[in-house]
C-alpha positions in Angstrom: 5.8 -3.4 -2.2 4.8 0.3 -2.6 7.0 3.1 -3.2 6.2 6.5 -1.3 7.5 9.7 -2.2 9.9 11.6 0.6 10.2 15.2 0.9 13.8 15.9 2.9 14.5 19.1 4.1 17.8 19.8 6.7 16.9 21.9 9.8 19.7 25.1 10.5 18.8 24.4 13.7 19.7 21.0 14.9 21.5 19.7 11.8 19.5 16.8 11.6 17.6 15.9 8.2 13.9 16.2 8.3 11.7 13.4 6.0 8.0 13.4 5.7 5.3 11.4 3.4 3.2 13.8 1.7 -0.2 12.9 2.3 0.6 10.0 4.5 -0.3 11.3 8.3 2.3 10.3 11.0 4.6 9.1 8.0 8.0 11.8 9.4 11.1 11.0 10.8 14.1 12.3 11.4 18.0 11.4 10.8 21.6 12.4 11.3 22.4 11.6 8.2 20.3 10.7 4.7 20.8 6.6 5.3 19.3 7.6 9.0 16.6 9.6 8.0 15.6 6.6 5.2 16.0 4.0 8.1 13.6 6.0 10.5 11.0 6.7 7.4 10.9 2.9 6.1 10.4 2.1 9.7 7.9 4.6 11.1 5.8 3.4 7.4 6.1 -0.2 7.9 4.6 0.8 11.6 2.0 2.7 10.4 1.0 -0.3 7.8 0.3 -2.6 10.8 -3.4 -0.7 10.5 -3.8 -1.1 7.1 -3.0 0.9 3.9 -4.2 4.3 4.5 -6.1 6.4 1.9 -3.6 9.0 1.2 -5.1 12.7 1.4 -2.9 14.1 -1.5 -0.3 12.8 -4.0 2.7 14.4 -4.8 3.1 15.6 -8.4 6.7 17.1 -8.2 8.6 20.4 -7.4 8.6 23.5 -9.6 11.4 26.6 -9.3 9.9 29.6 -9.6 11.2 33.5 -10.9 10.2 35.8 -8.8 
């Protein structure tokens, strides 16, 4: 088992909650809710295993606030 890092954003738009894998292409999803959006991501990743473990581009290192 492998644990990926999920960046969640919420559109203004539509409402819905955005997810994407950093790194990871074709790993995004979408969900009405946050226990949606996990849903969708866990299944759109397990998909995307079928081909094999990828070679990630990046990895994500965290977040930083910055003063501007």
């Amino acid at each position: 088992m492998t644990s990926y890092t999920a960046i969640i954003e919420k559109c203004p738009q539509t409402g819905l909650y955005v997810g994407y894998i950093p790194g990871f292409p074709g790993a995004h999803s979408q969900g009405e809710n946050l226990d949606e959006l996990n849903h969708n991501l866990k299944e759109v990743i397990e998909m995307l295993l079928e081909d094999g473990i990828p070679e990630l581009d990046t990895e994500f290192i965290g977040t930083q606030n910055l003063l501007v």
